[in-house]
N, C-alpha and C positions, 0 to 999 in steps of 0.2 A: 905462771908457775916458774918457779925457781928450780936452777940446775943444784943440787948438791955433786960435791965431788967425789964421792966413794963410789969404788967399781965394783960387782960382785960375779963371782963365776958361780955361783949357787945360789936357789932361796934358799936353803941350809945358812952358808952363810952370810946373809941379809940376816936373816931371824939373829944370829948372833950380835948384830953389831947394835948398839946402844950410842948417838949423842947425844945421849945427857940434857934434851929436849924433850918438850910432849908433840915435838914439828911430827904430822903423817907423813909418810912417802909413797908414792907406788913406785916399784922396782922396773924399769922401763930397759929393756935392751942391757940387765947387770948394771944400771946407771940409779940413781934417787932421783927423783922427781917429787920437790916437796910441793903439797896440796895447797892451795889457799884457803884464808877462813873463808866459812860457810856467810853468805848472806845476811843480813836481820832481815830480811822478807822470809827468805827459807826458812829460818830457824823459828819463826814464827808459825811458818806453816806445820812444819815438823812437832812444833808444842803441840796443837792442833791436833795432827796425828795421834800421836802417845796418848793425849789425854782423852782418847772416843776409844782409844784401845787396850787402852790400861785394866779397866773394867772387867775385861774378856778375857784375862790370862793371867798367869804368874807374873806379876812386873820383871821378878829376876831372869825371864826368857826375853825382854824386851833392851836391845840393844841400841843405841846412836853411833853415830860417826866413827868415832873409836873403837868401833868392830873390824878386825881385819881379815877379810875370805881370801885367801888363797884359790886361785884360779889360773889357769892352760890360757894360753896364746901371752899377749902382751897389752898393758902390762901384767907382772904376774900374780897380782896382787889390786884388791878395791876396797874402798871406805863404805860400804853405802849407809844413806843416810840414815836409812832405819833395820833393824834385822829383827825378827822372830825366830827364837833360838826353839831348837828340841829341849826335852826337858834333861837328857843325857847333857847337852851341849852346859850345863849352868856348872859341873864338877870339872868337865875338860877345860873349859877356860879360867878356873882359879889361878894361874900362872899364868898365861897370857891368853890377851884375849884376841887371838886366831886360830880360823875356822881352816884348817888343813885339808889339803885332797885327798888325805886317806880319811879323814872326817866323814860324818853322814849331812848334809848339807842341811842349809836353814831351812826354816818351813817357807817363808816370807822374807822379801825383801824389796822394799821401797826405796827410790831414787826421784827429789825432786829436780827438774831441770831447772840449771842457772841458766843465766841469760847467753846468747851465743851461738851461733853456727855450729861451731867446733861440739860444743859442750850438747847442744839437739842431737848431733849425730853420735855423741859416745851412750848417752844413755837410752836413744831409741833405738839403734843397732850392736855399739860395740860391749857395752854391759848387757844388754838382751842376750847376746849369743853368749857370752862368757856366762852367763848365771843360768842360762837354757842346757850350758854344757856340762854343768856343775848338778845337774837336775833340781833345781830350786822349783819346787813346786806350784811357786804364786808369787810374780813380780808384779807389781804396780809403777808404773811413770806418771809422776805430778808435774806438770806441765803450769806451770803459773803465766804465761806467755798466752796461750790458747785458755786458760780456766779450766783446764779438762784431765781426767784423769783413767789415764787407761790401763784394766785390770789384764794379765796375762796367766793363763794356766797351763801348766805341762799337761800334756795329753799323752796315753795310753806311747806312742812313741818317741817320746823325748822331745814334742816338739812345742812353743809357745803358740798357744791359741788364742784370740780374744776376747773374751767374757764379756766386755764391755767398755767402750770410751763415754765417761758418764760426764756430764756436765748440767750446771746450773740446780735445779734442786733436785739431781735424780740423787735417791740414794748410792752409793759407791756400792756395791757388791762384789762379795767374797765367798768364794766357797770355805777358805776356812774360818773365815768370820760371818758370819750370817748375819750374827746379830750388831754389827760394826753399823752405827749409825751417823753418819755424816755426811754432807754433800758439799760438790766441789764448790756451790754458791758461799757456806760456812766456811771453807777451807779457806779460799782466796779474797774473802771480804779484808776491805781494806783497816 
């Protein structure tokens, strides 16, 4: 990741500033932090995704990358790779598309892990606890490293529980997708 140089004393204003690029940022300690592109294995996977889940809902709830949730601790700010918006969320985002803390959080959100130490431990701890905190109902971690795909659900106290680390042909299950048909062997085939 690349340092950008703008400092910000607000996500207020972060949200204002504009360069003139379609670069992501996560806002790290008031600093940018721009993203790198996504994978062609990921984004491969993520097809994959969309298209077993497309079926099952309004597409125009159905978000990628360039969803931005606002989130507590650091950074303050995530991309993740897939988001299931409410059906409220399809009007709020006509102007931009970020998910605010005074917002009602997404239903779902998926994060495949890229390859990497660093990058294992953001999405299995430090975006768990950020989107646990956010009360995100049903987060998913696609692990293409292990072929495994671990479902997580908010339970009755806020907290993430596991429903299931599914691999090879188990069906992936969802409580808000029942009918979500794909298995991690389909997902990660080469």
């Amino acid at each position: 990741m690349t340092q950008a140089k703008s400092k910000f004393s607000s996500f207020e204003e972060y949200l204002a500033y504009d360069d003139d690029t379609d670069q992501l940022y996560e806002l790290v300690d008031g600093e940018l932090v721009a993203l790198p592109p996504e994978s062609g294995r990921n984004s491969q996977i993520l097809m994959l995704i969309i298209l077993a889940i497309a079926p099952l809902i309004d597409p125009r709830r159905i978000r990628v990358r360039g969803l931005e949730l606002e989130v507590r601790g650091n950074p303050r700010n995530r991309f993740p790779d897939l988001t299931i918006l409410h059906e409220e969320h399809i009007e709020q985002l006509q102007r931009r598309d970020t998910i605010r803390l005074s917002m009602r959080p997404p239903l779902l959100v998926i994060e495949i892990v890229s390859p990497g130490e660093a990058n294992r431990a953001r999405d299995y701890s430090d975006k768990r606890n950020q989107y646990q905190d956010r009360g995100i109902p049903e987060y998913w971690v696609v692990d293409p490293q292990t072929q495994a795909v671990t479902v997580l659900k908010l339970n009755e106290s806020g907290i993430y529980i596991e429903l299931g680390v599914f691999q090879n042909d188990q069906r992936i299950e969802s409580l808000l997708f029942p009918e979500f048909n794909l298995t991690p062997a389909q997902m990660f085939a080469a």
